[in-house]
Backbone as CSV, one residue per row, in Angstrom:
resi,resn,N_x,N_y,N_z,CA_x,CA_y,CA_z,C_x,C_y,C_z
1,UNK,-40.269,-53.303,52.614,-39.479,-53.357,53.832,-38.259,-52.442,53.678
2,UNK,-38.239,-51.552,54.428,-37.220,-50.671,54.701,-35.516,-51.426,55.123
3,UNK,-34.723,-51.041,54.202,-33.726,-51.979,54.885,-32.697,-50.873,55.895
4,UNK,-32.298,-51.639,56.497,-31.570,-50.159,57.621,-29.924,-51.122,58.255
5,UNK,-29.702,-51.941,57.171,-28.572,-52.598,57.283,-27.484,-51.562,56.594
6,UNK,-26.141,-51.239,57.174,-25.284,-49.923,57.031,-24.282,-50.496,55.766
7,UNK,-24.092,-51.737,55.542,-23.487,-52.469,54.742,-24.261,-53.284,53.533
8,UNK,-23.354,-52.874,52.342,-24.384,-54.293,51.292,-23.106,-54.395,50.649
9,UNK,-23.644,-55.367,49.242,-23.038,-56.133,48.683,-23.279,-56.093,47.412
10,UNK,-22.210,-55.721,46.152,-22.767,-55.453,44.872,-21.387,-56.808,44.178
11,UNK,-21.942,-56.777,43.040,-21.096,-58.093,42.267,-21.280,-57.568,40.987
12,UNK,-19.901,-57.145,40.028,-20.135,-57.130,38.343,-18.741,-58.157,38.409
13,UNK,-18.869,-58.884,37.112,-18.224,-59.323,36.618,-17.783,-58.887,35.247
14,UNK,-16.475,-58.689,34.934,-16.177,-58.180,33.800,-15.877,-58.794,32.648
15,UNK,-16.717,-58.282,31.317,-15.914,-59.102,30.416,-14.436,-59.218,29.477
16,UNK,-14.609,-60.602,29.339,-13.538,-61.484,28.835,-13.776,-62.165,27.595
17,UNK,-13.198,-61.623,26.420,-13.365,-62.033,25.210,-13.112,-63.944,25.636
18,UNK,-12.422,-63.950,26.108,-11.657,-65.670,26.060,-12.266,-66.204,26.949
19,UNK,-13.133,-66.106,27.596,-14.397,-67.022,28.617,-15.542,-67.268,27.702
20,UNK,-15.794,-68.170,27.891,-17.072,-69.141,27.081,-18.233,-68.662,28.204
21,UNK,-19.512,-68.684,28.140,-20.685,-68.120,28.544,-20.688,-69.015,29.729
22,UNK,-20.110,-70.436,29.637,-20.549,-71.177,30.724,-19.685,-70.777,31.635
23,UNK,-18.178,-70.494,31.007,-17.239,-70.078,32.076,-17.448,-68.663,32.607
24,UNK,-17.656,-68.023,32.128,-18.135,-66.415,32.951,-19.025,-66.838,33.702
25,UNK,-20.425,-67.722,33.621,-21.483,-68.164,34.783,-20.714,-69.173,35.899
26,UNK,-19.733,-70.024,35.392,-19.286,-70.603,36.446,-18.352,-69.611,37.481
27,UNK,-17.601,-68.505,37.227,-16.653,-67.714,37.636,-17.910,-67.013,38.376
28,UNK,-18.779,-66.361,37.852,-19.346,-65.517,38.884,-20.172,-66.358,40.009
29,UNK,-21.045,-67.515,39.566,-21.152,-68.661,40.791,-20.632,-68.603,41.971
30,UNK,-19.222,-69.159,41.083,-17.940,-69.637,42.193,-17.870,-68.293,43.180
31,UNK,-17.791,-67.208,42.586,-17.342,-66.290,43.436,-18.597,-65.689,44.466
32,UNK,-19.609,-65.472,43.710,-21.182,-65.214,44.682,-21.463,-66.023,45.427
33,UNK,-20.749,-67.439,45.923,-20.482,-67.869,47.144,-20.491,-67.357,48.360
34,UNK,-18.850,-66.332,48.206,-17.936,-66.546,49.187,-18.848,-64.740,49.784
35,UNK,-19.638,-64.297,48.961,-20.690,-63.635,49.200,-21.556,-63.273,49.877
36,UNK,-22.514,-64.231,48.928,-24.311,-64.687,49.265,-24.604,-65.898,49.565
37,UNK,-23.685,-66.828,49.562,-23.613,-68.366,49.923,-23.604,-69.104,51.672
38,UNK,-23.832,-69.772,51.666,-24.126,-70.766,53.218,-23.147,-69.682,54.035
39,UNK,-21.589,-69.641,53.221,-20.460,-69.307,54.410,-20.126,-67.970,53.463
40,UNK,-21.095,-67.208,53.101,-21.026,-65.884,52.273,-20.873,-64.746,53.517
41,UNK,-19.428,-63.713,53.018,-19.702,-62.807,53.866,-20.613,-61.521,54.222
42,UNK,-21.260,-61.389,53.381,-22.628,-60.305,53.525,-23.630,-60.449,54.699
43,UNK,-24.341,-61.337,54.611,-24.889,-61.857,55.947,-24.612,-61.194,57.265
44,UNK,-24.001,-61.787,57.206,-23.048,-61.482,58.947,-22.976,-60.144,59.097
45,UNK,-22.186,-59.168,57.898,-22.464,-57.902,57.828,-23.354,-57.105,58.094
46,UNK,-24.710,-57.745,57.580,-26.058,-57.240,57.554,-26.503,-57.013,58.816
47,UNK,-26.078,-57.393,60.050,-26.918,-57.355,61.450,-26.194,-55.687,61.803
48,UNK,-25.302,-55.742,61.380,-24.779,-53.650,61.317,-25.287,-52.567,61.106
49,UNK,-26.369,-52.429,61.845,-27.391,-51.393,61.173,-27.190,-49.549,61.163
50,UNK,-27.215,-49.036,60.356,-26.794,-47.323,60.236,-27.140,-46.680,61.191
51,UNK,-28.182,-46.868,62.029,-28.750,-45.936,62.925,-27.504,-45.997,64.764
52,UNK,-26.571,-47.169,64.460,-25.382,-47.472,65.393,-24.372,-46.420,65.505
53,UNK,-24.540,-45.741,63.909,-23.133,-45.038,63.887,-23.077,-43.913,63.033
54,UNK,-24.376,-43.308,63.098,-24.892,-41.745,62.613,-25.760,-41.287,61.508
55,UNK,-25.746,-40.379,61.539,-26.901,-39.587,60.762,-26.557,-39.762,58.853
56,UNK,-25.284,-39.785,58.718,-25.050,-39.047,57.569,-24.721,-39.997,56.812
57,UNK,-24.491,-41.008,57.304,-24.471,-42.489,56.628,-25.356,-43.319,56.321
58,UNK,-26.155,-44.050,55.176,-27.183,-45.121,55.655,-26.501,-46.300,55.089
59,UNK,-25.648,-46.263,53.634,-25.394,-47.553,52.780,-23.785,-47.330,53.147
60,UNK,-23.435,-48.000,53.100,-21.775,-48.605,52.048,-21.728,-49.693,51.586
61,UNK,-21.648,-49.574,50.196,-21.999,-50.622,49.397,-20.732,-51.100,48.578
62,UNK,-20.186,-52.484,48.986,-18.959,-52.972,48.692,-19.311,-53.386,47.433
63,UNK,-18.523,-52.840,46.293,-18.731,-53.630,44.767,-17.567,-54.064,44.832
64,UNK,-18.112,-55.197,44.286,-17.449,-56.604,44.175,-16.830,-56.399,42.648
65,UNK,-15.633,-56.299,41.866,-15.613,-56.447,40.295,-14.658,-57.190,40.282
66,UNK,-15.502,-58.467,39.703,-14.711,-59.505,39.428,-13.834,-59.654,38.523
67,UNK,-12.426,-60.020,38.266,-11.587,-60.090,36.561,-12.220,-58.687,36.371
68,UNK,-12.229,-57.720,36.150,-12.432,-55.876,35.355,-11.780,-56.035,34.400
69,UNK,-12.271,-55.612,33.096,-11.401,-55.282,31.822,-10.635,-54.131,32.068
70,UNK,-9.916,-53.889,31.212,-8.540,-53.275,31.640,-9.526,-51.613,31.219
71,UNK,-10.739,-51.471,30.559,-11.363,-50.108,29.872,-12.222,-50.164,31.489
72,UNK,-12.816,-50.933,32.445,-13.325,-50.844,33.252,-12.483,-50.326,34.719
73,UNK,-11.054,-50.973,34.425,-9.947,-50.676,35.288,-9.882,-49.137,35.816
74,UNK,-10.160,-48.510,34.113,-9.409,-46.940,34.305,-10.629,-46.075,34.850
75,UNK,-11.630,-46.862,35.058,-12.546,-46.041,35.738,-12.875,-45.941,37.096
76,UNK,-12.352,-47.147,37.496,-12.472,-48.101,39.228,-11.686,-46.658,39.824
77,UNK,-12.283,-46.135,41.286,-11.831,-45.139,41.823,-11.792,-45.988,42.981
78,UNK,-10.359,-45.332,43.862,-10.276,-46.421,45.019,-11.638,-46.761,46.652
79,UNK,-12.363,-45.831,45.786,-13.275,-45.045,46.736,-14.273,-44.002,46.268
80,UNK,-15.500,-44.566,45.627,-16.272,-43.456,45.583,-16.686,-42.394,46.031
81,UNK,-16.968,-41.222,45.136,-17.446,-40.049,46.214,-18.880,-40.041,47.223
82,UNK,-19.094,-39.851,48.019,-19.935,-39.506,49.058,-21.451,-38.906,47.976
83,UNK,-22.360,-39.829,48.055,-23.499,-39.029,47.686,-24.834,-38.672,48.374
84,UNK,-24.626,-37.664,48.718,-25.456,-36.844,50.275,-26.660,-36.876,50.161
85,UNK,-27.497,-37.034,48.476,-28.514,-37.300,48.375,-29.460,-38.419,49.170
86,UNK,-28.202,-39.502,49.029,-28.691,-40.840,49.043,-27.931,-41.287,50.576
87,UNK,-27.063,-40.458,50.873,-26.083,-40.723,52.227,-25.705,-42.150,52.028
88,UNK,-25.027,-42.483,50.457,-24.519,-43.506,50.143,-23.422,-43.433,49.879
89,UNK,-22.373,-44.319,49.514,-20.665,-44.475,49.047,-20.693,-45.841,48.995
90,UNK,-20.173,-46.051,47.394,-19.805,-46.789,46.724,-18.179,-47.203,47.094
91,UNK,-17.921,-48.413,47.208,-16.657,-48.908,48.102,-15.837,-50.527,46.539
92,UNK,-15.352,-49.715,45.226,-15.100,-51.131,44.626,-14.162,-51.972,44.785
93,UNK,-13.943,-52.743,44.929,-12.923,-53.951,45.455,-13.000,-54.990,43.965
94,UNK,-11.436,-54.786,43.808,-11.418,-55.308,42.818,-10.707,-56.793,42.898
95,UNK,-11.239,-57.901,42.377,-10.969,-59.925,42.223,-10.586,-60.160,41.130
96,UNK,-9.005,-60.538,41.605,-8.488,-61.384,40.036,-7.832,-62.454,40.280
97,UNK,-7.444,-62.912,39.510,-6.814,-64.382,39.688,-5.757,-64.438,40.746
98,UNK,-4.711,-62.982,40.644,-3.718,-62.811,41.846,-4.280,-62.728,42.842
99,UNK,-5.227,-62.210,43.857,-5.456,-61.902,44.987,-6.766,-63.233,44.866
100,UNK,-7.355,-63.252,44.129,-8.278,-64.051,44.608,-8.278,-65.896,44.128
101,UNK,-8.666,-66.068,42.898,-8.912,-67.155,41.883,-7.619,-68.278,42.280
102,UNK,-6.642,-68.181,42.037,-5.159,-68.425,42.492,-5.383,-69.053,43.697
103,UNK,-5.748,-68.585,45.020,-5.487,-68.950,46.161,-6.989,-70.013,46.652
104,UNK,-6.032,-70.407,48.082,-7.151,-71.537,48.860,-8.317,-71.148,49.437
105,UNK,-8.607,-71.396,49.822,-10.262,-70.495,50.570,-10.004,-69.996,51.623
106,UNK,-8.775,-70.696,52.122,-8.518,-69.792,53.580,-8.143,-68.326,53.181
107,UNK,-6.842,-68.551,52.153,-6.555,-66.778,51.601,-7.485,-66.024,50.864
108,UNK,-8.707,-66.606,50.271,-9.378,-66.422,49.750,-10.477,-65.369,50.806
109,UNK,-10.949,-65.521,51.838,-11.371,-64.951,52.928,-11.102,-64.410,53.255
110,UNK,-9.332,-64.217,53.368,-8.133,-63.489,54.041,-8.031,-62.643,53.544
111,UNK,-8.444,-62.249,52.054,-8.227,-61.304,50.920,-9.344,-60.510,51.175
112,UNK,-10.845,-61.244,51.780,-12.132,-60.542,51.371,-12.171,-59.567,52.774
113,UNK,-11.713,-60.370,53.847,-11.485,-59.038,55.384,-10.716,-58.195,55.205
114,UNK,-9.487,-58.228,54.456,-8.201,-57.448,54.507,-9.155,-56.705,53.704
115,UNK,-9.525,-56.538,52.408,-9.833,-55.623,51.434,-11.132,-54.585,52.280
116,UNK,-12.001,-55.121,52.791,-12.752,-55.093,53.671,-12.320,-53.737,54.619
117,UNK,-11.713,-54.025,55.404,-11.082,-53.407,56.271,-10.094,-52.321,56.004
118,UNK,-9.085,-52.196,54.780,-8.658,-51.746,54.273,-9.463,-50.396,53.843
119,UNK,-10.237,-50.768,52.990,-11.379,-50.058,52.487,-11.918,-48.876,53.457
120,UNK,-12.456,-49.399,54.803,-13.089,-48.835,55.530,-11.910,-47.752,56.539
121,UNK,-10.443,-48.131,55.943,-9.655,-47.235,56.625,-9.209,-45.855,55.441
122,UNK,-10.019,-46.176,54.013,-9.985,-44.873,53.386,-11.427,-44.380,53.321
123,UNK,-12.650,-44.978,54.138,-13.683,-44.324,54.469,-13.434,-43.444,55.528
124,UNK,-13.017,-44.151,56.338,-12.660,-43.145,57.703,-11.950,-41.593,57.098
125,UNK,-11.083,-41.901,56.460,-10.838,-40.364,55.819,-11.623,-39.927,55.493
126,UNK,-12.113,-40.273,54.207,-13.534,-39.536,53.197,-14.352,-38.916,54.339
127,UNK,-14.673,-39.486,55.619,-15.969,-39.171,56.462,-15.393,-37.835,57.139
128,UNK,-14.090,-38.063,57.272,-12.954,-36.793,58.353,-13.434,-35.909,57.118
129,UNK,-12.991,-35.778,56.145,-12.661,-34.600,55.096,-14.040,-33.888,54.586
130,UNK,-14.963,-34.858,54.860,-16.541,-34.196,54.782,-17.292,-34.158,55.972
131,UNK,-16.726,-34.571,56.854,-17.320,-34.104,58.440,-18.569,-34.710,58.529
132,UNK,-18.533,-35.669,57.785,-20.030,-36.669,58.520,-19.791,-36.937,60.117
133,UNK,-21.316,-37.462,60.299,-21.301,-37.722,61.764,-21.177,-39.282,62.082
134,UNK,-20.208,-40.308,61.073,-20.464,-41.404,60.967,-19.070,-41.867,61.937
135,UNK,-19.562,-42.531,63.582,-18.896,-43.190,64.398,-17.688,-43.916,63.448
136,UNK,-17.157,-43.549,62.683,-15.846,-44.955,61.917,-15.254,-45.874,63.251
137,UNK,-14.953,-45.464,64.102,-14.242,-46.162,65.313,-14.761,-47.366,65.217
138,UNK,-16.146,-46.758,65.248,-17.304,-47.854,66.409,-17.489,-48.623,65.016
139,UNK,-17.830,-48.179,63.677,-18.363,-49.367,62.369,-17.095,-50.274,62.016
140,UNK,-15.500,-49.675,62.437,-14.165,-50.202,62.133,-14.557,-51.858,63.020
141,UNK,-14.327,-51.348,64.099,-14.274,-52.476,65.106,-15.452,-53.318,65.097
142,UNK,-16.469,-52.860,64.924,-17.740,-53.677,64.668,-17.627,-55.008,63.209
143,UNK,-17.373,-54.869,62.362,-16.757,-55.212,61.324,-15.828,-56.125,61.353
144,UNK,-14.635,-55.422,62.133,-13.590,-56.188,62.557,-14.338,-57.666,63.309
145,UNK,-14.683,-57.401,64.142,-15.405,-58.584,65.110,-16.374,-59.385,64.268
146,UNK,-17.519,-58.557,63.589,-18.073,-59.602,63.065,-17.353,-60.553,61.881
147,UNK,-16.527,-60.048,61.224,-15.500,-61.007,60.039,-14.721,-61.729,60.786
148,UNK,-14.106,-61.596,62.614,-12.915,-62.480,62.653,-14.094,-63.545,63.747
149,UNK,-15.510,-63.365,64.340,-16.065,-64.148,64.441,-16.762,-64.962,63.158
150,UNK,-16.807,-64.440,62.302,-17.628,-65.465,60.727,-16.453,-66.202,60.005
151,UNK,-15.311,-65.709,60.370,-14.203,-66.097,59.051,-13.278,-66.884,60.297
């Protein structure tokens, strides 16, 4: 099955000498919830399909890196480059105890649209500066609506 959804969803979790095996499986659990879970945000995303908002786009694929070691840190780019092969871009969003773990589920959500959205306002550049034909207006607001109807 061909997927033709314009949005996905990637998850690493990083390691942590001082997490026990059960606690790194419970941390990534907990967090592949708010995801892939009943009230997970991917889903909802998924009805966004590429063919809405141009040619030159098919994926943006939000990586999820949970806790990043500080050697994984220096590699995290705020924004992957554009790969024309695949008319994909890699989007990493990085979860730590400050923005995420720390807070209630309401900010917890609040963190995952803002980053979300955020994100997609340094795609909109990337797409200007390489002249794709990818509607940003129309995937901004689309987005927008489907997270403040799911969340």
């Amino acid at each position: 099955m061909i997927k033709d959804n314009i949005l996905g969803c990637f998850l690493n979790v990083g390691f942590d000498p001082n997490l026990s095996e059960q606690d790194f499986i419970d941390l990534a659990d907990m967090f592949r919830t708010y995801i892939w879970g009943e009230k997970g945000i991917c889903d909802p995303l998924k009805k966004l399909k590429h063919e809405n908002y141009g040619k030159d786009l098919i994926l943006i694929l939000f990586q999820f890196n949970v806790n990043p070691s500080s050697l994984e840190l220096l590699h995290l780019k705020e924004i992957e480059n554009y790969r024309k092969k695949e008319k994909s871009i890699g989007i990493p969003i990085i979860v730590n105890n400050e923005n995420f773990f720390n807070k209630n589920e309401s900010e917890r959500y609040d963190f995952l649209r803002e980053s979300i959205l955020q994100k997609l306002d340094l795609l909109e550049e990337l797409v200007k500066k390489k002249k794709l034909d990818t509607n940003m207006e129309l995937l901004k607001a689309d987005v927008k609506n489907v997270l403040i109807e799911f969340l």
